[in-house]
N, C-alpha and C positions, 0 to 999 in steps of 0.2 A: 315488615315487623317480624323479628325475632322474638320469639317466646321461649325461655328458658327458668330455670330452675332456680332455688338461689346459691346454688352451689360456688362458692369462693373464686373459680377460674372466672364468671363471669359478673362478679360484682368489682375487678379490679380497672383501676382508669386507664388501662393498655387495652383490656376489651372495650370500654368505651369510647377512646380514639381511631378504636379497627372498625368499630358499628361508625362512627362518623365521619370517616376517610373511605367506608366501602359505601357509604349512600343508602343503612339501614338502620330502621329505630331499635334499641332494644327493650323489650319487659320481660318481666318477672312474675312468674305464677302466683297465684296465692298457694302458700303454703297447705296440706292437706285436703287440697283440692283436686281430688283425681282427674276432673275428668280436663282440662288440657293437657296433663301431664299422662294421660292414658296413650296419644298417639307416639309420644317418644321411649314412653315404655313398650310399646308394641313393637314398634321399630328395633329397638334396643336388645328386644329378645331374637329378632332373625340377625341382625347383627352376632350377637354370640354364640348364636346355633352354627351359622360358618363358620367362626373360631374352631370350637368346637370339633365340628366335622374336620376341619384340616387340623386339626390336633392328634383325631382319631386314626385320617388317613398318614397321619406322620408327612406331612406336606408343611409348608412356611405359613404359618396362619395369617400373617402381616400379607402374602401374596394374594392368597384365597379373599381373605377381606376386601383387599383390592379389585379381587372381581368382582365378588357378590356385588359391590358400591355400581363398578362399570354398567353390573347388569340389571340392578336395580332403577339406574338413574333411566337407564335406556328403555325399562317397559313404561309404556298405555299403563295408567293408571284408572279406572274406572269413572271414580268420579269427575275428573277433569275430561276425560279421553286423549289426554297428553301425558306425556311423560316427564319427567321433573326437568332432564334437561332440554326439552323443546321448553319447557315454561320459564328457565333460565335465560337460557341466549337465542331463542325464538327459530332456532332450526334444530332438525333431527342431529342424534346422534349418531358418527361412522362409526357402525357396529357389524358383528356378522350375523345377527340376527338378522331374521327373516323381519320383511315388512308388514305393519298393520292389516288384520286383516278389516276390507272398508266392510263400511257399516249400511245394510240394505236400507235403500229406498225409501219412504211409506209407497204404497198406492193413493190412488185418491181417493178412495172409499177409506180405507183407515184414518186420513189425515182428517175427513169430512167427520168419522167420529170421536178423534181428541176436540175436533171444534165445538161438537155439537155440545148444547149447554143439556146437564145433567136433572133428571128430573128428580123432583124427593118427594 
């Protein structure tokens, strides 16, 4: 499921033949509804803070963007602990970044006190 906005590009029947020939549903926010529309504004602002920066550094912004995307899609995102495109197309991406780093263990005394039931 795509969730987007009601912005024009995506209420027209060429985006709904692209959502149905790519094998995705699409909706649409409710209007004045922050909070789905909060994650693509967030998003939205590291997005044009790159611009930005390569505007600053007098660099091709269209290039930079292009990283930033590379390098975004390729980090561990916390709450998954995948990265967008391992959750895409189910393998890592060839990048030069450094590999994950792995995530400790429990012991068995710790695991014994997630299990343990809580008293009140």
């Amino acid at each position: 499921v795509m969730k987007t906005d009601n912005g024009s590009p995506f209420n027209s029947n060429s985006f709904a033949h692209f959502a149905f020939y790519s094998g995705f549903t699409h909706r649409q926010i409710t209007p004045r509804w922050p909070r789905p529309n909060a994650q693509a504004e967030s998003f939205n602002k590291s997005l044009m803070k790159a611009a930005r920066a390569a505007t600053v550094e007098i660099k091709c912004w269209k290039q930079n963007l292009h990283k930033f995307l590379c390098q975004y899609r390729a980090t561990l995102h916390p709450s998954t602990g995948f990265s967008p495109y391992h959750l895409m197309f189910g393998c890592a991406s060839q990048t030069r970044l450094p590999p994950p780093p792995k995530r400790p263990k429990l012991n068995t005394r710790q695991a014994e006190i997630k299990t343990e039931p809580r008293q009140t």
